[in-house]
N, C-alpha and C positions, 0 to 999 in steps of 0.2 A: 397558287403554287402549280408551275408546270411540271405533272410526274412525266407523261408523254410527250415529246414535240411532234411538231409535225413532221413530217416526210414525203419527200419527192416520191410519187409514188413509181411502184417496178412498172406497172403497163405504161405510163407515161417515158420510161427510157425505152422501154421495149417498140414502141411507135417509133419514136427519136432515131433507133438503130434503124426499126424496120425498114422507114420510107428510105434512108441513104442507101438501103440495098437492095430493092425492089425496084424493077425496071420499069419507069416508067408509063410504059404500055400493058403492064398486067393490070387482070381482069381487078384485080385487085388496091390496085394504087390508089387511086381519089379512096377507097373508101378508106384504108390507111391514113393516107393525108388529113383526112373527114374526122376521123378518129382520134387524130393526133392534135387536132387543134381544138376540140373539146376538154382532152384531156388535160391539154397545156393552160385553155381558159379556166378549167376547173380548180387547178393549182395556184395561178397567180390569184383567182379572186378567194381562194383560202389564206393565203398569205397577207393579202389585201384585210380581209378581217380581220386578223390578229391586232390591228391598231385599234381596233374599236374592244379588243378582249384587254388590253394593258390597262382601262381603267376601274375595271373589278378583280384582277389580279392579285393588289393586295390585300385582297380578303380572304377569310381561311375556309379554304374553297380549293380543290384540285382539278386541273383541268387535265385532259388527256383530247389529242391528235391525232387524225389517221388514224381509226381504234379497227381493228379486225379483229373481230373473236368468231372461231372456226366452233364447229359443233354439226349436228345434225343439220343447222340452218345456220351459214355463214350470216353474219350481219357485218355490215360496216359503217363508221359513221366520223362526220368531219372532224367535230367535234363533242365532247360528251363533258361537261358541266357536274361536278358533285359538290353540293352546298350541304351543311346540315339538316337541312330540311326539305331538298325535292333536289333530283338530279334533271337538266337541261341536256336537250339533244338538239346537236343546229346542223343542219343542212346548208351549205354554205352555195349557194348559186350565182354566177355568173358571167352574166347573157347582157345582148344588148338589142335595142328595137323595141318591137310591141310584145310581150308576153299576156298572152288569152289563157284562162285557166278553166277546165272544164272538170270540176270535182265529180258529178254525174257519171261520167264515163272514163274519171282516172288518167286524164289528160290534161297536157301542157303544151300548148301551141306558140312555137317563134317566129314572127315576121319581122324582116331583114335583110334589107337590100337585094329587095325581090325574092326573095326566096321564103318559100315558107318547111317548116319542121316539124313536126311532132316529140315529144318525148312524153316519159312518164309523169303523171301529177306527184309532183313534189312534195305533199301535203299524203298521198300512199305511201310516199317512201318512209317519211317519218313515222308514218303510222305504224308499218312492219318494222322499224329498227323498233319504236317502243315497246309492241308484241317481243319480239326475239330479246330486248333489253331485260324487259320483264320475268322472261321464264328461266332466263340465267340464271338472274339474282333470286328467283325463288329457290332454285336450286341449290343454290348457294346457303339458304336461308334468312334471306332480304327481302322479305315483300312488302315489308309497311312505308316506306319511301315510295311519293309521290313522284312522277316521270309525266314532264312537261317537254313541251319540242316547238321549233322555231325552223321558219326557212326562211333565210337573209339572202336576200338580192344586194352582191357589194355596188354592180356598177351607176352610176349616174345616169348616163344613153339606155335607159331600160324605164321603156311605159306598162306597167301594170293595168292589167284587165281583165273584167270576166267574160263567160260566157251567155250572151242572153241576158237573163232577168235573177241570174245564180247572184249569191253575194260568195268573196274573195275570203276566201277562210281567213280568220283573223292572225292566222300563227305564222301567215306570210308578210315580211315586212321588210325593211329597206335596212340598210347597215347603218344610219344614224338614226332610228329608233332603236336598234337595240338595249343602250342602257337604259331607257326608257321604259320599253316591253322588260327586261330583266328586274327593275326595281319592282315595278308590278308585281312579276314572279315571287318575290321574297318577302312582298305584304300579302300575299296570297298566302303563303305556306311559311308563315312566321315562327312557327314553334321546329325545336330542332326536336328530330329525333335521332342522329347520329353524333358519337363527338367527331373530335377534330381528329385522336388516334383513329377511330374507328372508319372514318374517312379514307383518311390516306391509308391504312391497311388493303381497304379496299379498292381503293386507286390502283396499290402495286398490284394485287392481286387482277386486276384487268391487265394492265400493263403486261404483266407476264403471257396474259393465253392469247396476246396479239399475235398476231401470225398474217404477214402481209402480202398480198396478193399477187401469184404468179401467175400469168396465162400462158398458155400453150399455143404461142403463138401461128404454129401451119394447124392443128385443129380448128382455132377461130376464125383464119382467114382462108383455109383451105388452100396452105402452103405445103411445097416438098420442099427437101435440102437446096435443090436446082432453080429453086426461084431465087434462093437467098446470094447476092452476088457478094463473092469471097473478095479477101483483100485486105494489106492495113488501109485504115482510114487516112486522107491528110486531113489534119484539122485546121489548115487555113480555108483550106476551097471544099473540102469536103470529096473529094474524087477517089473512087475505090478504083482500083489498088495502085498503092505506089509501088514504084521498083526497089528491088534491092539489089545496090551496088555497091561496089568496096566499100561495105560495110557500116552501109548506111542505107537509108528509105529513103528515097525520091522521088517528089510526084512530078509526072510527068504532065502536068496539065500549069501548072502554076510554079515548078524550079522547087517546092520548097524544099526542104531536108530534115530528116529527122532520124535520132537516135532509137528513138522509142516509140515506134510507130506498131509494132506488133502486138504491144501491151493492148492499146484497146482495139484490136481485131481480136484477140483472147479476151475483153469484156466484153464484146460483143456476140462471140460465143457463150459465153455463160451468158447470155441475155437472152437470146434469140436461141437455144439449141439446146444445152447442158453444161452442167458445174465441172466437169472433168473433160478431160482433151489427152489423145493419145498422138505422137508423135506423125500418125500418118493425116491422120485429123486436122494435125494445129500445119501442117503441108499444104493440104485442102487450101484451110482458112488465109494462111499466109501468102498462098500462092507461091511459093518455093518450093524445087524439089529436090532442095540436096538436105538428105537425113542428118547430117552432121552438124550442118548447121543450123536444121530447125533444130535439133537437140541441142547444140547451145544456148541458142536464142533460152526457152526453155528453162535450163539448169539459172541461165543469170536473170529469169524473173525470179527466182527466190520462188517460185510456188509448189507448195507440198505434194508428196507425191507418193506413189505407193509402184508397186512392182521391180521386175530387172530385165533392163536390156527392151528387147521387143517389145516384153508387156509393161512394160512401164506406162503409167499413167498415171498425167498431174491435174491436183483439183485446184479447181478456180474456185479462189474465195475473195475474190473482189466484193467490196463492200459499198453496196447499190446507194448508197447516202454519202459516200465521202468519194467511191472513184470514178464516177461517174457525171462531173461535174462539165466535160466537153460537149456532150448530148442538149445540157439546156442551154449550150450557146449556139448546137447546131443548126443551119439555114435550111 
């Protein structure tokens, strides 16, 4: 039973927006771009597992997605496993080339079309989601559930290896050993200590203190407003900004036309900036400067709003899983 799905995650659109409005030549671009294509690979090879999660599904078992639970020590985790008798934590990775794992020193090294990478060992990560998993549910008053974890490599083009003369922690493993590693799991910890209510109570109650991840994106890349280039978007070619002409958005690079081309320059501010826009703001963004008609624009998105006149100000409450669906087709 899926209590949680998964979800697009916010920094993953938040990239998406970034690099279409970041010029090129900033100090900052490749590593945006760098960023963004991690993020993007981190995503499809979550999605990519899910094929391999449909065949323990129908068991009465809850699974929960993209889990964020905030507290003293945020944790986050791909996916999180609750069976009656041990909850699963997976880390979902993938990469492709040679992966070298050095558990010693908390490292994971990628070699790949000449380049080599560093990241954190995989096998840390799950370690600390299990810690921070742990002190929840104690809180909670949950501690006699057993917390097992896995880190599944989905792609095929990926060589595992170790470091030296280390052996490759065993809880790393490929996406069709899964159900294989998971039936192990459940002759291991065969007796249940949770029912099936008690379960799913606890599901939602996860479910609810999810709280999903927003970065501030000029603190992490050490942006001003001035780096961020204004504009509606076209969503054929991608060229900021189109014109606005008799009453319509035209991009000047590619003819196209569009009715609604300000709407996701107002997404893209709630992505990159803040949830609310005041008329001189949504000007900026639009690159228009006639007041009357950025306030219409405005009044005919339907988005709520608070003040009168000057101070008036409307919130964006676009909703980062269903309006944001031109970002993961952007180039």
């Amino acid at each position: 039973m899926i209590i949680k799905s998964r979800e697009i995650p916010i920094t993953l659109l938040q990239l998406a927006s970034l690099k279409q409005r970041i010029e090129s030549t900033h100090l900052q671009f490749q590593t945006i771009i760098d960023d963004h294509v991690i993020y993007q690979s981190g995503y499809r090879g979550e999605l990519a597992f899910d094929y391999y999660l449909k065949a323990i599904d129908g068991e009465k078992i809850c699974l929960l997605h993209s889990l964020r639970i905030v507290g003293p020590n945020a944790f986050q985790m791909d996916t999180l496993i609750l069976t009656p008798s041990f909850f699963l934590i997976v880390e979902v990775k993938n990469f492709t080339g040679t992966i070298e794992f050095d558990h010693e020193f908390g490292q994971m090294t990628q070699y790949s079309n000449g380049r080599t990478r560093s990241f954190k060992d995989p096998i840390s990560q799950v370690d600390n989601q299990t810690f921070h998993l742990q002190n929840w549910l104690m809180q909670q008053g949950i501690a006699a559930v057993p917390i097992e974890s896995l880190v599944v490599f989905v792609s095929n083009h990926v060589h595992l290896t170790r470091k030296g003369d280390q052996e490759v922690d065993k809880r790393i493993i490929r996406a069709g050993k899964f159900i294989e590693k998971y039936q192990e799991l459940k002759g291991k910890h065969s007796a249940p200590i949770l029912t099936h209510q008690q379960l799913v109570n606890l599901a939602h109650m996860l479910k609810n203190r999810h709280a999903p991840l927003h970065i501030d994106v000029f603190k992490k890349y050490n942006l001003t407003l001035n780096d961020i280039g204004p504009g509606a978007p076209c969503l054929n070619c991608s060229y900021i900004p189109m014109d606005r002409i008799y009453g319509r958005w035209l991009c000047p690079k590619c003819q196209t036309i569009s009715r609604d081309a300000h709407l996701y320059a107002l997404k893209d501010f709630q992505l990159l900036v803040k949830d609310h826009i005041s008329n001189r703001e949504a000007r900026w963004m639009l690159q228009v400067d006639d007041i009357l008609l950025v306030s219409k624009l405005l009044k005919k998105s339907g988005l709520p709003f608070t003040g009168y006149k000057k101070d008036r100000v409307y919130n964006l409450n676009f909703d980062f899983q269903k309006d944001y669906a031109h970002l993961m087709k952007s180039r």
